[in-house]
C-alpha positions in Angstrom: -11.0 -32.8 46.4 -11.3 -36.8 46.0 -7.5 -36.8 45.6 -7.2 -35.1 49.2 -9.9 -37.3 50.4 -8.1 -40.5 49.1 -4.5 -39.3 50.9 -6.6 -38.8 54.1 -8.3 -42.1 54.1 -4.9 -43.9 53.2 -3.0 -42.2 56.0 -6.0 -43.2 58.5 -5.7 -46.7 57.1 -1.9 -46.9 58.7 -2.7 -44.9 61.8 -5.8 -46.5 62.8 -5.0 -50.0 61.3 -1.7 -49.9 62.9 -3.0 -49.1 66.5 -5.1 -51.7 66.1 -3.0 -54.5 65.4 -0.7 -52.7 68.2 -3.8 -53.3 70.3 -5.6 -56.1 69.6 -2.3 -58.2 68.3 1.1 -57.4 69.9 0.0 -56.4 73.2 -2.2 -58.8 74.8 0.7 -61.0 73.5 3.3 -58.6 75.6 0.9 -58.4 78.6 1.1 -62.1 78.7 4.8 -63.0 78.9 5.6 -59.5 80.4 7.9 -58.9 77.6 8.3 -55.2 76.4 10.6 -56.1 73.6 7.5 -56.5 71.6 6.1 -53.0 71.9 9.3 -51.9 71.3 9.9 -53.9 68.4 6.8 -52.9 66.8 7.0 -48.6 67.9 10.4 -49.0 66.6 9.2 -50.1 63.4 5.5 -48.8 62.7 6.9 -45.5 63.8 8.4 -44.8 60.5 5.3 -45.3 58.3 2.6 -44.5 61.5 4.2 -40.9 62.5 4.1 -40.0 59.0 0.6 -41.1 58.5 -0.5 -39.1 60.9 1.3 -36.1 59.4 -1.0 -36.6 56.1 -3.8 -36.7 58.0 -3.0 -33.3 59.8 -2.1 -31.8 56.8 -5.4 -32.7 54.8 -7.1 -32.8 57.0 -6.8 -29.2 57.5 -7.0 -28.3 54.3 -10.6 -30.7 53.9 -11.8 -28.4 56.5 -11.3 -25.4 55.2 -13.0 -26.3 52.2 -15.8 -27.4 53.9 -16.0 -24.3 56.7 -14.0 -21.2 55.9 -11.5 -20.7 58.2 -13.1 -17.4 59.5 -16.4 -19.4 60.8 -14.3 -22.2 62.4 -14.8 -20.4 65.9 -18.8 -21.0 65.0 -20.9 -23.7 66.1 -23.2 -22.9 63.5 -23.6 -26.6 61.7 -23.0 -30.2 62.6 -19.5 -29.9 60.2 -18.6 -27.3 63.1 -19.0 -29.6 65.8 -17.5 -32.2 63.7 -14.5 -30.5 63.1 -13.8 -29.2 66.8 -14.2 -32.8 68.0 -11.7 -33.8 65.4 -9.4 -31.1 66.6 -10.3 -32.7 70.2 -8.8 -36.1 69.4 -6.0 -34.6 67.4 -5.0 -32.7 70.8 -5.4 -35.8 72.9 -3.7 -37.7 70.6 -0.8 -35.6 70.6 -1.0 -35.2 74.4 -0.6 -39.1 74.5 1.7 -39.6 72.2 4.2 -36.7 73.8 3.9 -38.4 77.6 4.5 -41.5 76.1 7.6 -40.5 74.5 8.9 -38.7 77.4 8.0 -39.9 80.2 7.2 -43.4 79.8 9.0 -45.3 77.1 12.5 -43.8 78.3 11.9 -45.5 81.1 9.8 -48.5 80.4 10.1 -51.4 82.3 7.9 -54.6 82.8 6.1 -52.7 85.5 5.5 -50.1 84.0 3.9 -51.6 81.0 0.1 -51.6 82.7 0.8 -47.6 82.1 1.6 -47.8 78.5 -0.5 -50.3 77.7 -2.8 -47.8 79.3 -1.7 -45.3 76.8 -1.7 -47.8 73.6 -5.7 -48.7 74.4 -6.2 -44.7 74.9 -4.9 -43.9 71.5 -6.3 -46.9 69.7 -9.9 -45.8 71.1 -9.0 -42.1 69.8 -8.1 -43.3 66.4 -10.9 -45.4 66.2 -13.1 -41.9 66.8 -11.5 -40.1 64.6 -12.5 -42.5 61.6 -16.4 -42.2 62.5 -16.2 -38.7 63.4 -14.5 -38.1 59.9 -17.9 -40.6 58.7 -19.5 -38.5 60.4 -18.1 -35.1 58.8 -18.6 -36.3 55.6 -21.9 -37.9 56.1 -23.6 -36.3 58.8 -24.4 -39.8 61.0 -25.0 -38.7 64.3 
């Protein structure tokens, strides 16, 4: 189990750590001189570690749950770990709900005025990163 936990943590580190250097780093910078090539620059390369990521996490993350709650009482909302989890499977949906209008429907077709829209989207799924790291806190520890 710590093995799956330490995987988990690590692929958080480059999902949530990479969203937030996309965030607070490269785009106020892009905002500023209204100059996409450095969102694209940095997708095009944090993709490639950041999409992965993001499959560890899925992946044990899943599996840490079902240790924790059998899959047959997932449905329940018998315990905080219950509520826990179905938030976490909340932001995993909105995530991936982001991340797919993103890809199709904005970044084909980005332009400089339309960069208020994915900067939009950037802020959105830094903010849902950032919840998924203190909702898995709170999973594990039970904080709020």
């Amino acid at each position: 189990m710590k093995w799956l936990v330490l995987v988990h943590v690590l692929g958080a580190t480059i999902w949530v750590g990479g969203h937030l250097i996309l965030s607070l780093g490269f785009l106020p910078h892009a905002l500023r001189t209204k100059d996409i090539n450095i969102i694209t620059n940095f997708e095009k390369n944090y993709e490639r570690i950041g999409i992965p990521a993001l499959l560890i996490q899925i992946i044990t993350g899943f599996w840490m749950a079902s240790l924790y709650i059998p899959f047959n009482q997932w449905w329940s909302l018998a315990s905080p770990h219950h509520h826990y989890l179905w938030i976490k499977i909340g932001l995993l949906l909105g995530t991936l709900v982001l991340a797919v209008h993103a890809r199709l429907m904005i970044i084909p077709r980005l332009t400089i005025e339309q960069l208020p829209s994915l900067a939009f989207h950037i802020v959105l799924a830094t903010v849902l990163a950032v919840s998924f790291v203190i909702a898995g806190l709170s999973f594990r520890f039970i904080f709020f």
